[in-house]
PDB file of N, CA, C and O in Angstrom:
ATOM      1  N   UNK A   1     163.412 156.115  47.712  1.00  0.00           N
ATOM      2  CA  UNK A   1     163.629 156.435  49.101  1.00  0.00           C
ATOM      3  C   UNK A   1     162.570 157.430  49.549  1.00  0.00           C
ATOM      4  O   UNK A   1     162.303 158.347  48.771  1.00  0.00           O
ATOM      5  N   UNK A   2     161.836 157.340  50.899  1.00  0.00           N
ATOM      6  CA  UNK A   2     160.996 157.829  51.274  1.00  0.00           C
ATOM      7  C   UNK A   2     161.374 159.590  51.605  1.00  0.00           C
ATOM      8  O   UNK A   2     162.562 159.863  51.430  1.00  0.00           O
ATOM      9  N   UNK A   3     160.953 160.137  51.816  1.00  0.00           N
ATOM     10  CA  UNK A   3     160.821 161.701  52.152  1.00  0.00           C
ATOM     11  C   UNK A   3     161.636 161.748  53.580  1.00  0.00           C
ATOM     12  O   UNK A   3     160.998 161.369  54.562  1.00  0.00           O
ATOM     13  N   UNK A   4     162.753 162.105  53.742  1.00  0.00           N
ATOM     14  CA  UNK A   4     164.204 162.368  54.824  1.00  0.00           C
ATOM     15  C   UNK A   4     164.168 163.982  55.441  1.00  0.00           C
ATOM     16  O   UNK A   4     164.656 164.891  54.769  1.00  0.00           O
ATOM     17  N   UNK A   5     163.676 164.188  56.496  1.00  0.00           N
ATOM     18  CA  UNK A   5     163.780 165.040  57.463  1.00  0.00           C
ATOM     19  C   UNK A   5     164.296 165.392  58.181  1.00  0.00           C
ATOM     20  O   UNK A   5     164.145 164.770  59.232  1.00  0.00           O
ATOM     21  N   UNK A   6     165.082 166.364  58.224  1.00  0.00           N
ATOM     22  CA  UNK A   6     166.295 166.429  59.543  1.00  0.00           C
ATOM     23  C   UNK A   6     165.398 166.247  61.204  1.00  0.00           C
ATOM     24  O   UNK A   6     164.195 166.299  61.458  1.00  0.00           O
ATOM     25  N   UNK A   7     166.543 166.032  62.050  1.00  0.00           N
ATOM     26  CA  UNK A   7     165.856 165.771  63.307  1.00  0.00           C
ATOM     27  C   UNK A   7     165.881 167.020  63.954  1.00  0.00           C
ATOM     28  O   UNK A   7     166.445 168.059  63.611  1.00  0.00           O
ATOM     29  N   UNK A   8     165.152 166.758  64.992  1.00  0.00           N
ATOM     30  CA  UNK A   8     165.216 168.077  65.950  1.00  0.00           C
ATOM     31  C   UNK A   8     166.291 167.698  67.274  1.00  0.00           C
ATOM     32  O   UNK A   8     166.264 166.650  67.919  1.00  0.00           O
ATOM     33  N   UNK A   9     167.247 168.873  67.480  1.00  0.00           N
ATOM     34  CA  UNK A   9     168.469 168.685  67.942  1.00  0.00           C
ATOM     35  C   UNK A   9     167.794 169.014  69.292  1.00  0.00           C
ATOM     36  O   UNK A   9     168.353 168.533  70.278  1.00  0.00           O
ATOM     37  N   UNK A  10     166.672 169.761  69.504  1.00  0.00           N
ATOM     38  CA  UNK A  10     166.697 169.613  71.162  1.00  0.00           C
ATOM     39  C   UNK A  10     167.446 168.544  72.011  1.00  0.00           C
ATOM     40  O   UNK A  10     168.487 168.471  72.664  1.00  0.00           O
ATOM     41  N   UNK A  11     166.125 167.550  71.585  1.00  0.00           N
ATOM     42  CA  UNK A  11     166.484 166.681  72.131  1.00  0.00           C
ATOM     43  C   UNK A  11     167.897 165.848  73.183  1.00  0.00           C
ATOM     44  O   UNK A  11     168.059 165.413  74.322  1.00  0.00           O
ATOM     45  N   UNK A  12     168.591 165.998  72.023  1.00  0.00           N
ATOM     46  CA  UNK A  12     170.242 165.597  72.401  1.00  0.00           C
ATOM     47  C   UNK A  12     170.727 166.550  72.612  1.00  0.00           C
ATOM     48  O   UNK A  12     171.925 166.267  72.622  1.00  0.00           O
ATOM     49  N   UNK A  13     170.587 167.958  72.878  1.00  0.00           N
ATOM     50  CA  UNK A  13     170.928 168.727  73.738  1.00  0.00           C
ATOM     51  C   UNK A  13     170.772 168.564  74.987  1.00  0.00           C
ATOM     52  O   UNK A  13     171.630 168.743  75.851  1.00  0.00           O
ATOM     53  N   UNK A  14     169.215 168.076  75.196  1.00  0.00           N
ATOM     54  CA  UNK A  14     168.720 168.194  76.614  1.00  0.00           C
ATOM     55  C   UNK A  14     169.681 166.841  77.299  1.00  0.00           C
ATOM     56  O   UNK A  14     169.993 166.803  78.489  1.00  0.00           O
ATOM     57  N   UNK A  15     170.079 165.726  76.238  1.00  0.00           N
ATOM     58  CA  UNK A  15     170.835 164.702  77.012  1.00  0.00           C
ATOM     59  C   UNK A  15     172.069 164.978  77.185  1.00  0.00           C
ATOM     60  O   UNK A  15     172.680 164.333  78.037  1.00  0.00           O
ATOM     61  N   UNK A  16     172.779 166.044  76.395  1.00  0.00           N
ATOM     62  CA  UNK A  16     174.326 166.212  76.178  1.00  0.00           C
ATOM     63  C   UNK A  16     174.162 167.071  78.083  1.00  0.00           C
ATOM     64  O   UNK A  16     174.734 166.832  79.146  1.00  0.00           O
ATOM     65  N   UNK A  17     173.021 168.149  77.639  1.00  0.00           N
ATOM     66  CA  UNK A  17     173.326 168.588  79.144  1.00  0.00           C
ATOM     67  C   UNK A  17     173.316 167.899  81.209  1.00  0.00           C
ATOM     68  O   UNK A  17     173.688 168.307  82.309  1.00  0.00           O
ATOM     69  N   UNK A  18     172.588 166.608  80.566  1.00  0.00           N
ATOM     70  CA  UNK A  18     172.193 165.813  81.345  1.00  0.00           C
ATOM     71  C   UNK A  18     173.663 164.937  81.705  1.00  0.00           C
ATOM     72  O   UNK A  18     174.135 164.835  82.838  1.00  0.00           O
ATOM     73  N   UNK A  19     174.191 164.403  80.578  1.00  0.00           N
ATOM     74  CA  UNK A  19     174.879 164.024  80.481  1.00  0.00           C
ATOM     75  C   UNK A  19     176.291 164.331  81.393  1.00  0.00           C
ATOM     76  O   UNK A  19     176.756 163.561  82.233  1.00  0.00           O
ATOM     77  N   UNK A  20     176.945 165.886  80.940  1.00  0.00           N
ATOM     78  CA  UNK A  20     177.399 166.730  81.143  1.00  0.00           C
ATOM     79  C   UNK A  20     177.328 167.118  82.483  1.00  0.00           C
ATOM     80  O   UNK A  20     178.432 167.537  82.832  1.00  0.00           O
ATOM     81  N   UNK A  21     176.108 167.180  83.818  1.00  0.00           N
ATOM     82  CA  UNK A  21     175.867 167.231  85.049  1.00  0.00           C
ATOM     83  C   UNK A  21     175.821 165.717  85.801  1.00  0.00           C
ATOM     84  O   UNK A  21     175.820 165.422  86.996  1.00  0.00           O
ATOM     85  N   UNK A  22     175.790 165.039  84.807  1.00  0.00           N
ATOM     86  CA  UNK A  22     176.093 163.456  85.903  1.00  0.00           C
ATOM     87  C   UNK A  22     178.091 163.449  85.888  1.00  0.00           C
ATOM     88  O   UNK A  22     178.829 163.573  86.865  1.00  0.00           O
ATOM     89  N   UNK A  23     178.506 163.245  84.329  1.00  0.00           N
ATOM     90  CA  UNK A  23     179.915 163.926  84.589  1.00  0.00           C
ATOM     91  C   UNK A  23     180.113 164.364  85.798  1.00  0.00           C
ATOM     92  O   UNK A  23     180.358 163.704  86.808  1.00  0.00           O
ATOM     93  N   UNK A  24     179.978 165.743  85.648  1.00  0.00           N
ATOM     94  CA  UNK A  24     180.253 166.485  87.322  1.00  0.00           C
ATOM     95  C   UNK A  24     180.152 165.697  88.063  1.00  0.00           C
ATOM     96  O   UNK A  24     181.054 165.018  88.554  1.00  0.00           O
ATOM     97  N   UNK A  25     178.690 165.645  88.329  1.00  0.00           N
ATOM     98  CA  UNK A  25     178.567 164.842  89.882  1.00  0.00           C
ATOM     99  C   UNK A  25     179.568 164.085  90.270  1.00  0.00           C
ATOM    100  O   UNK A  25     180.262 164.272  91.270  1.00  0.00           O
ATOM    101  N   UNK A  26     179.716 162.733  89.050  1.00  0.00           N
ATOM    102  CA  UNK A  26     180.522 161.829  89.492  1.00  0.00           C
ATOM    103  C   UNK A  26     182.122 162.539  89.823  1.00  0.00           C
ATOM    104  O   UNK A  26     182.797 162.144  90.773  1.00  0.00           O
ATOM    105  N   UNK A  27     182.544 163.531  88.967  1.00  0.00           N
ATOM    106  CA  UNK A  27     183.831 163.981  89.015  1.00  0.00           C
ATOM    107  C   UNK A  27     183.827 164.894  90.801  1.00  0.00           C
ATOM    108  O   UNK A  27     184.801 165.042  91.539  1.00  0.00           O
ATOM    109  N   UNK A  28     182.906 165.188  90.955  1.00  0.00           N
ATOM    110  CA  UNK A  28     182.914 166.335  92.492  1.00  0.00           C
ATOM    111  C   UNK A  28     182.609 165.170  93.568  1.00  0.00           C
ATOM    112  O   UNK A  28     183.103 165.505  94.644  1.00  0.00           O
ATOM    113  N   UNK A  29     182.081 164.143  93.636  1.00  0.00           N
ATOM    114  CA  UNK A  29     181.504 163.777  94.419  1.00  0.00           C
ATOM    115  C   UNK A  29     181.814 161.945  94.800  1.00  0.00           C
ATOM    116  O   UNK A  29     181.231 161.331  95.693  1.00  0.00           O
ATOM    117  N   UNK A  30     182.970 161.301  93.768  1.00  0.00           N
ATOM    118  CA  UNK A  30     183.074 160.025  93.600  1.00  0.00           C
ATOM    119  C   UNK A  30     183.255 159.454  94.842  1.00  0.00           C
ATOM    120  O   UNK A  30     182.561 158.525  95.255  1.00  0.00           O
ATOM    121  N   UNK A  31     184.326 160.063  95.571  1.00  0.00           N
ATOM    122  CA  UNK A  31     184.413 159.779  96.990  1.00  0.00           C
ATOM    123  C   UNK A  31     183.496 160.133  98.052  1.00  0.00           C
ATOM    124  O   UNK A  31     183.932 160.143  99.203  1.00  0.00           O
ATOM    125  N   UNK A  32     182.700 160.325  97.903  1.00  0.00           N
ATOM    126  CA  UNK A  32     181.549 159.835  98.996  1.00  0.00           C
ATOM    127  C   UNK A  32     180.401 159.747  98.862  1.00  0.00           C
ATOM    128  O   UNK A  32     179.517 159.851  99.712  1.00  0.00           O
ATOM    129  N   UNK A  33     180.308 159.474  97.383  1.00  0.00           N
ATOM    130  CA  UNK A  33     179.222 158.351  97.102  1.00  0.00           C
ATOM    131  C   UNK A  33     179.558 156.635  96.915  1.00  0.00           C
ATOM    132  O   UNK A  33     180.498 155.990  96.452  1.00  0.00           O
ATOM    133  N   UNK A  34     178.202 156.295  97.564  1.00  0.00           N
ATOM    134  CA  UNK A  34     178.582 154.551  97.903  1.00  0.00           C
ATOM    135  C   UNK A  34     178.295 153.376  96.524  1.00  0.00           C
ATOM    136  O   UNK A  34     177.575 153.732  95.592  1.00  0.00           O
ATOM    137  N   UNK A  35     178.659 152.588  96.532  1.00  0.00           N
ATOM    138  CA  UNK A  35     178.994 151.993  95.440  1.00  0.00           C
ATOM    139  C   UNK A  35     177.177 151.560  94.433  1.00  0.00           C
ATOM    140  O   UNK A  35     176.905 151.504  93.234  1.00  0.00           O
ATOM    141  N   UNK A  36     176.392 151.360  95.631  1.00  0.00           N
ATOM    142  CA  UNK A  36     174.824 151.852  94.626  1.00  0.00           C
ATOM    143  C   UNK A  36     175.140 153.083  93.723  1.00  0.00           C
ATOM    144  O   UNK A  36     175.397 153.058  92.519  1.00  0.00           O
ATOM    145  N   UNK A  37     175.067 154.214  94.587  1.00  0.00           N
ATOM    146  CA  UNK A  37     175.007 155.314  93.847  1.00  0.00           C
ATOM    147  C   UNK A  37     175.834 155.406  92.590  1.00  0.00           C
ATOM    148  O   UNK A  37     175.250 155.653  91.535  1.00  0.00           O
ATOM    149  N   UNK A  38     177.455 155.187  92.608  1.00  0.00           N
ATOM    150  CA  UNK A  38     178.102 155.144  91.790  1.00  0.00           C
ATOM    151  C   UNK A  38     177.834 154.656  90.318  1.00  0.00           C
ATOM    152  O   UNK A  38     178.027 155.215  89.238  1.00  0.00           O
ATOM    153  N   UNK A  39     177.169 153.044  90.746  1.00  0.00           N
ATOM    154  CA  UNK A  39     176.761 152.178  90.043  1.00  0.00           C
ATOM    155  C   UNK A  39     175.368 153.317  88.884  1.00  0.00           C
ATOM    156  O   UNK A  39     175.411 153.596  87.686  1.00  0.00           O
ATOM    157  N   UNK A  40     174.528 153.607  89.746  1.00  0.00           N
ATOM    158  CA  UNK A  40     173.340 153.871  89.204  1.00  0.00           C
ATOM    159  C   UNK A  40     173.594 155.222  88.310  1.00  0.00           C
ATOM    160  O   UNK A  40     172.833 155.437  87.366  1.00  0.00           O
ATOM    161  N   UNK A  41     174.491 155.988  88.555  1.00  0.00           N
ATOM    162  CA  UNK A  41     175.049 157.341  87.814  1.00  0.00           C
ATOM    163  C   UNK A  41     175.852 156.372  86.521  1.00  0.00           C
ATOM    164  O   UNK A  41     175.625 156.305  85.313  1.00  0.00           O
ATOM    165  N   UNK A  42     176.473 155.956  87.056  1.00  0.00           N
ATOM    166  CA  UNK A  42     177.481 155.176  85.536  1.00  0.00           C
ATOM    167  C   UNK A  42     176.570 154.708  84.727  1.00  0.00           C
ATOM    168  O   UNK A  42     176.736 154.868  83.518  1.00  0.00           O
ATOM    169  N   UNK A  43     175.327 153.980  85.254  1.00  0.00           N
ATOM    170  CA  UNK A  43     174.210 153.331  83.885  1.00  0.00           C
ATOM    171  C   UNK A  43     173.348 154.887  83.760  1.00  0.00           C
ATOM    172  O   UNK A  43     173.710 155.304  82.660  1.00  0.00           O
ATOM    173  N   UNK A  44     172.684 155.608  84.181  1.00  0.00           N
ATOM    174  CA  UNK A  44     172.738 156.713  83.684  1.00  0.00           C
ATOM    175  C   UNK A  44     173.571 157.526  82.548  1.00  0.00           C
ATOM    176  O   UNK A  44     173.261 158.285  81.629  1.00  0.00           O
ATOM    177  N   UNK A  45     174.484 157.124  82.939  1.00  0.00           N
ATOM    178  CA  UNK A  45     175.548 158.308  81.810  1.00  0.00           C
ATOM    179  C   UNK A  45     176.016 156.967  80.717  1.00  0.00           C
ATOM    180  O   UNK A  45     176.858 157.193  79.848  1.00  0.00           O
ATOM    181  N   UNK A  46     175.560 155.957  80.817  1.00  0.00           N
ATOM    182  CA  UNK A  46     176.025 154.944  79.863  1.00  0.00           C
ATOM    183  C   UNK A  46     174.776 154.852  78.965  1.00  0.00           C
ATOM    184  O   UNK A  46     174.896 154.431  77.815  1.00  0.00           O
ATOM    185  N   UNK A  47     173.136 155.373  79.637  1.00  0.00           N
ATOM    186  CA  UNK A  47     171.793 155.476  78.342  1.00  0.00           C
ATOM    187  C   UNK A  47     172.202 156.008  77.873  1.00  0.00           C
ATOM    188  O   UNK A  47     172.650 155.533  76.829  1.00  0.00           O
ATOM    189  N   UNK A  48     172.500 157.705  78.187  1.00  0.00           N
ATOM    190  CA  UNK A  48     172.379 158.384  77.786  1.00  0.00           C
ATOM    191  C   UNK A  48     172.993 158.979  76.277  1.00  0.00           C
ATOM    192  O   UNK A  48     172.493 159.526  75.294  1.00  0.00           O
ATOM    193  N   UNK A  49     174.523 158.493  76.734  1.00  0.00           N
ATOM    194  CA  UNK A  49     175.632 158.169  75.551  1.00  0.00           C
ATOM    195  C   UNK A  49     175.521 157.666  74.893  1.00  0.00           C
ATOM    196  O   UNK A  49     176.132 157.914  73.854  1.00  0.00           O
ATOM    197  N   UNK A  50     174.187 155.964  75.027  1.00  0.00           N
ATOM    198  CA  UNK A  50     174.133 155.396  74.049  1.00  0.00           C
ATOM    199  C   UNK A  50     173.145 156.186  73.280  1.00  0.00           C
ATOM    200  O   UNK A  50     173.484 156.441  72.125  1.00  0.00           O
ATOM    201  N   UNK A  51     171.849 156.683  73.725  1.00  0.00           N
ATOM    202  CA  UNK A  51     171.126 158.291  72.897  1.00  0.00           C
ATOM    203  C   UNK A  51     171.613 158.892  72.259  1.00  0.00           C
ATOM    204  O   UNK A  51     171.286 159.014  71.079  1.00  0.00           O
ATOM    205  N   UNK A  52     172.501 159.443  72.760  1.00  0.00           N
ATOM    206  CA  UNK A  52     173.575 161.070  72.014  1.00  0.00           C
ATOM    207  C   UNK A  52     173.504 159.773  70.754  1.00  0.00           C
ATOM    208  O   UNK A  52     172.572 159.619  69.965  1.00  0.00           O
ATOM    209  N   UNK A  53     174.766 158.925  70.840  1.00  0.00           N
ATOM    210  CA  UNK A  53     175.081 158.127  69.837  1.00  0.00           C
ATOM    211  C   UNK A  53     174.005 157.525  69.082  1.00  0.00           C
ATOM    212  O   UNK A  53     174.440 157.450  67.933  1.00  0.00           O
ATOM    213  N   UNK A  54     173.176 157.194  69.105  1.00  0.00           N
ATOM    214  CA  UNK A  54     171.964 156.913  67.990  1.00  0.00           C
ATOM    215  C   UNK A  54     171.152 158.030  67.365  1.00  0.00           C
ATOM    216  O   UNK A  54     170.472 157.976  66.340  1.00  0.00           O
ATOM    217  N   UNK A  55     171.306 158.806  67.984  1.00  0.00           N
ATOM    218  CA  UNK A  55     170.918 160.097  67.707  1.00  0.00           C
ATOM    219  C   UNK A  55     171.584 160.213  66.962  1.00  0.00           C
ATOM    220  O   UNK A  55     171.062 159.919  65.887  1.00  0.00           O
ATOM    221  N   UNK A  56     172.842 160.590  66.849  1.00  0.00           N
ATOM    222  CA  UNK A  56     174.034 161.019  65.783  1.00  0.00           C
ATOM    223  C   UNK A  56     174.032 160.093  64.483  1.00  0.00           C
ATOM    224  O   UNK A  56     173.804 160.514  63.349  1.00  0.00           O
ATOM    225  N   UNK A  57     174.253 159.078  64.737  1.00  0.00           N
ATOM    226  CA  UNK A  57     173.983 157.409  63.851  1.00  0.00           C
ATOM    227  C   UNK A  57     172.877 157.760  62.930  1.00  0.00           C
ATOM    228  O   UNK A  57     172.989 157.509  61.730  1.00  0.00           O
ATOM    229  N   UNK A  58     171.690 158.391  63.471  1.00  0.00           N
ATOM    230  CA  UNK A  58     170.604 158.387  62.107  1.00  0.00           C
ATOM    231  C   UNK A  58     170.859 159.837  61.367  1.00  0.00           C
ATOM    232  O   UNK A  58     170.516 160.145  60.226  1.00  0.00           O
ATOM    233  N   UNK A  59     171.581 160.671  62.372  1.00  0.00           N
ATOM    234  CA  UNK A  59     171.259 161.871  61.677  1.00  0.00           C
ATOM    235  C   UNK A  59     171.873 161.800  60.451  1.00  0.00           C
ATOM    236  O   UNK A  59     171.278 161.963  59.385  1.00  0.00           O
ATOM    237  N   UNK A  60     173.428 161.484  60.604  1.00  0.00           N
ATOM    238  CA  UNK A  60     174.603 161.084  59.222  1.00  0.00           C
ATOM    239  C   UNK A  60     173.569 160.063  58.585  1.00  0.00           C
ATOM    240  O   UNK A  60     173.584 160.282  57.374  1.00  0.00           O
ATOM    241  N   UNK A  61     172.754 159.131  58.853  1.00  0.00           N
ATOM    242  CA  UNK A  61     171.852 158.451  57.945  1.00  0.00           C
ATOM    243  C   UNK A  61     171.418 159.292  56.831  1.00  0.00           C
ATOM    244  O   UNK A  61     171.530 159.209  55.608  1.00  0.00           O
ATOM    245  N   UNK A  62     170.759 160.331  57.838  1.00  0.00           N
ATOM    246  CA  UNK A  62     169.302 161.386  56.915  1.00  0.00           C
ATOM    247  C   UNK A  62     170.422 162.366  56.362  1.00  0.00           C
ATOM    248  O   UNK A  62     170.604 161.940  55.222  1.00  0.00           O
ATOM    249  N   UNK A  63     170.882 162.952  56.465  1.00  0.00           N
ATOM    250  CA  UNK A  63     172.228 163.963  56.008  1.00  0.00           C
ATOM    251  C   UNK A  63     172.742 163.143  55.047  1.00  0.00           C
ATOM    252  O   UNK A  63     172.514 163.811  54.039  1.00  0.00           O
ATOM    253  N   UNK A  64     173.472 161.794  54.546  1.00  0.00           N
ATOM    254  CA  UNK A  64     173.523 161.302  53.497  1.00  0.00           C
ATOM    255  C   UNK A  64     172.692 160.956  52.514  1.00  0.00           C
ATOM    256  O   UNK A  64     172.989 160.957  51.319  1.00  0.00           O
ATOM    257  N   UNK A  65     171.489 160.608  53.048  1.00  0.00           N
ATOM    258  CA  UNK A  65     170.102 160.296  52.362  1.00  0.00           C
ATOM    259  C   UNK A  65     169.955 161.511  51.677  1.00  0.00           C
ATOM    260  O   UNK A  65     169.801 161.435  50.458  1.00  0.00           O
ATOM    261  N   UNK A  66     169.973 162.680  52.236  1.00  0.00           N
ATOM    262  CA  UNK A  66     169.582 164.010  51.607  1.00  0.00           C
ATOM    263  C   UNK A  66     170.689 164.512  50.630  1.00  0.00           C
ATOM    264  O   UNK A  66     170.296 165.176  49.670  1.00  0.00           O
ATOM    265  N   UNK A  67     171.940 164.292  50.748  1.00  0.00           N
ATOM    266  CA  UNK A  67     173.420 164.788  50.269  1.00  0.00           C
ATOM    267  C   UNK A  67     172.739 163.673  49.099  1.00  0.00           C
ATOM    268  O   UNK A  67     171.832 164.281  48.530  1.00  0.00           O
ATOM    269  N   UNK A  68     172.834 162.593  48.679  1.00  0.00           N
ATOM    270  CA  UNK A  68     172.646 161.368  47.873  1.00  0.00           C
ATOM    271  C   UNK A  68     171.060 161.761  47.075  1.00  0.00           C
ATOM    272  O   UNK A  68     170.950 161.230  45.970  1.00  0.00           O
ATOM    273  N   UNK A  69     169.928 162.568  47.497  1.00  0.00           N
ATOM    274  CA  UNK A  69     169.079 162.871  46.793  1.00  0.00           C
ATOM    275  C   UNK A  69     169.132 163.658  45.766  1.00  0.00           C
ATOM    276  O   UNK A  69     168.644 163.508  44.645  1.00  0.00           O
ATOM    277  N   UNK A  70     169.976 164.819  46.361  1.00  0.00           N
ATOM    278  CA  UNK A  70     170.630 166.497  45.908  1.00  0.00           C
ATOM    279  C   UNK A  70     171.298 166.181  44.912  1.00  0.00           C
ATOM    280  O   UNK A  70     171.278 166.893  43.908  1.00  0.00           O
ATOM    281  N   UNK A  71     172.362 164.531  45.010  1.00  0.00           N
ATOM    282  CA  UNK A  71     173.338 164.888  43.462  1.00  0.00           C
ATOM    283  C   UNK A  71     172.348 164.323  42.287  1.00  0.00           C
ATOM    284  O   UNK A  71     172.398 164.660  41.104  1.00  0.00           O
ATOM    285  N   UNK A  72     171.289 163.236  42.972  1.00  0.00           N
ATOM    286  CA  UNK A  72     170.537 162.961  41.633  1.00  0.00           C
ATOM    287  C   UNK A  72     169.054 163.707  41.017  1.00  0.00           C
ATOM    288  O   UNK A  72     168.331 163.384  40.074  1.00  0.00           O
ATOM    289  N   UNK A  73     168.988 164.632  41.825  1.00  0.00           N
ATOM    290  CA  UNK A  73     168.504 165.612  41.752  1.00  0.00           C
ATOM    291  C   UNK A  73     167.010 165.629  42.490  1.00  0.00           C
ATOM    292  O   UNK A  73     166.336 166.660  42.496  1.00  0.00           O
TER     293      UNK A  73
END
């Protein structure tokens, strides 16, 4: 197995927070935004989640890869 690096968590911070302010929006604002807008915030917050989530998906990859190196030394 090749050489396993943890990731850099910025990243999915910067989307958790992104994430996290479309939330809002949609929660402050559902009623009087029109069904474009609605639409275009929901696929927004639906990349983004799918990010967080692949993000997470490799990290438990590399975190087992590394846990699985450590017991064989």
């Amino acid at each position: 197995m090749g050489l396993l690096k943890r990731q850099d968590i910025q990243e999915v911070n910067i989307n958790a927070e992104k994430l996290s302010g479309l939330s809002q929006t949609l929660f402050e604002y559902h009623d009087k935004l029109d069904r474009f807008q609605l639409k275009t915030i929901c696929a927004l917050v639906y990349d983004l989640a799918a990010e967080i989530h692949a993000w997470t998906e490799k990290e438990e990859e590399i975190v087992m890869g590394l846990e699985e190196e450590n017991r064989n030394g």
